[in-house]
N, C-alpha and C positions, 0 to 999 in steps of 0.2 A: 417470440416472447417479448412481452412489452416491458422496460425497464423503466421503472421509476424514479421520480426524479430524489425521490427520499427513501431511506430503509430507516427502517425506528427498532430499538431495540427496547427493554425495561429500562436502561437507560441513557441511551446514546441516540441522535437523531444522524444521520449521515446524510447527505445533500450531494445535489450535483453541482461543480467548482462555476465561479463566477469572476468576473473580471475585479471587484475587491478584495477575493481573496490575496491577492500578490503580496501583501502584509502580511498574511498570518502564514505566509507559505513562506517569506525570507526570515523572518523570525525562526521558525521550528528550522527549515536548511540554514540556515547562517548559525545555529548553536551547535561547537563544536561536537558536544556529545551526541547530538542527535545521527549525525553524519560520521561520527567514528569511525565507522565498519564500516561506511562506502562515504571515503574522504571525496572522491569524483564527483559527488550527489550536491556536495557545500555552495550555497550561494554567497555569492557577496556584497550585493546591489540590487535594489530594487527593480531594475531593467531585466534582470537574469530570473526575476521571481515574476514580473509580468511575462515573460520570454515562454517560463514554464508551464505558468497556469494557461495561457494562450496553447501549448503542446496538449495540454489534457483535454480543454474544451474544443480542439481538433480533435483529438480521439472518439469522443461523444460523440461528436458528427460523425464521423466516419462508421465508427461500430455499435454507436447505441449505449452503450457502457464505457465506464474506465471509473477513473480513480474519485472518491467522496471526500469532500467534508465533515470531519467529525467534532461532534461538538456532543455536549451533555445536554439531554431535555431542555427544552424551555429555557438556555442561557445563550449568550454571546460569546462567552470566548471560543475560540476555535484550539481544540487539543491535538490538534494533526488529520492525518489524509489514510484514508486505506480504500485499497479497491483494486481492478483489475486493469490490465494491459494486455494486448495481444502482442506476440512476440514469437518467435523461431526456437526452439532447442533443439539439437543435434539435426537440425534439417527438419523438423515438425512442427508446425503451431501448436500452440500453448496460450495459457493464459497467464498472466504472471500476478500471484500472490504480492500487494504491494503493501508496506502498512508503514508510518515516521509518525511520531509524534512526540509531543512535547516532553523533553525530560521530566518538567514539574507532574506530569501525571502516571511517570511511568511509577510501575506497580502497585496499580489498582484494576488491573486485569481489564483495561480500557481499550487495549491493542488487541487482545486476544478474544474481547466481547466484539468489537468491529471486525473483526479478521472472520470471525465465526459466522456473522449474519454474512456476508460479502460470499462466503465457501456456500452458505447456505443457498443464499440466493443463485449463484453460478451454478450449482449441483443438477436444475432441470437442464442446461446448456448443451451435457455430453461431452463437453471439451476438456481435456487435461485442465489442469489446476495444478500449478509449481508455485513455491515459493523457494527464494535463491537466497541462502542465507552465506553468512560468513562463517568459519568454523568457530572462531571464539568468540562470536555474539550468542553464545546461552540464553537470553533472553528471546532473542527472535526468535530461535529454535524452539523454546518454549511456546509462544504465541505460534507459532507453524503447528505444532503436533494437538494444544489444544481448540485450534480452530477443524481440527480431521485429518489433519497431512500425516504422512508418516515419511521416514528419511527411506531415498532413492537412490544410495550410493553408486549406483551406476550410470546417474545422469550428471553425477559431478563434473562441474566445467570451470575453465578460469576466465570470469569477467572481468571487467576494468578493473576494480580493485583487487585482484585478486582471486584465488579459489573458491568458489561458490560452491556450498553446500546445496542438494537439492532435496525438497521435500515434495511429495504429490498427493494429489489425493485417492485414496485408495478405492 
């Protein structure tokens, strides 16, 4: 399957990351809110935010996919990142559900419009689909169940931050 370098929604464009994004990636990690529920995830320096975006567009080489750019139709600001990761749970590849974005835009169902095209698109793949939430981020959870997940209580496992809730797709 050939992965595109864009996913468009009604209204969201998603991209694949670029070496300028390191600005709009230390902004949204470096605001505390955004990183609440995975305090491990915070940057603090523009070298940690070129460090990361550099980790994604290795990913892309490697698998073809990973994590997008999300932005609204036809504008410049950047509202955060959702997309995929390969990754291990209990000894099995996965895919990991990943979505941050900017507080200013949180709830306007921006998270959960990106999260859904990203599930959408991953669905021909065959591959598991998790997303790892925290138990008191409600909101993720929410963005989890209306992108198709449903909670996997028996894949719950404790990551860096703490106990991760697990959601998959059914």
């Amino acid at each position: 399957m050939t992965t595109p370098d864009e996913l468009v929604t009604t209204r969201l464009s998603l991209r694949r990351p670029e070496s300028g994004d390191a600005a709009a990636v230390l902004a949204v990690h470096s605001d505390p809110r955004a990183c609440a529920h995975n305090p491990a995830d915070a940057l603090t320096t523009p070298a940690e935010a070129e460090e990361l975006v550099g980790r994604w567009q290795d990913h892309w080489r490697r698998f073809g996919f990973g994590y997008w750019v999300v932005r609204r139709r036809g504008t410049l600001p950047v509202l955060g990142f959702c997309g995929l990761k390969r990754m291990a749970l209990h000894g099995e590849p996965v895919l990991n559900l990943f979505y941050r974005f900017d507080p200013a835009c949180w709830g306007d169902g921006i998270a959960s419009e990106a999260a859904t095209e990203v599930v959408r698109w991953a669905a021909p793949l065959g591959e598991t689909v998790v997303a790892r939430v925290r138990p008191a981020n409600t909101a993720s959870q929410r963005v989890a169940v209306r992108a198709g997940l449903t909670r996997a209580e028996h894949l719950d496992e404790h990551g860096q931050d703490g106990l991760d809730w697990l959601y998959t797709l059914a």
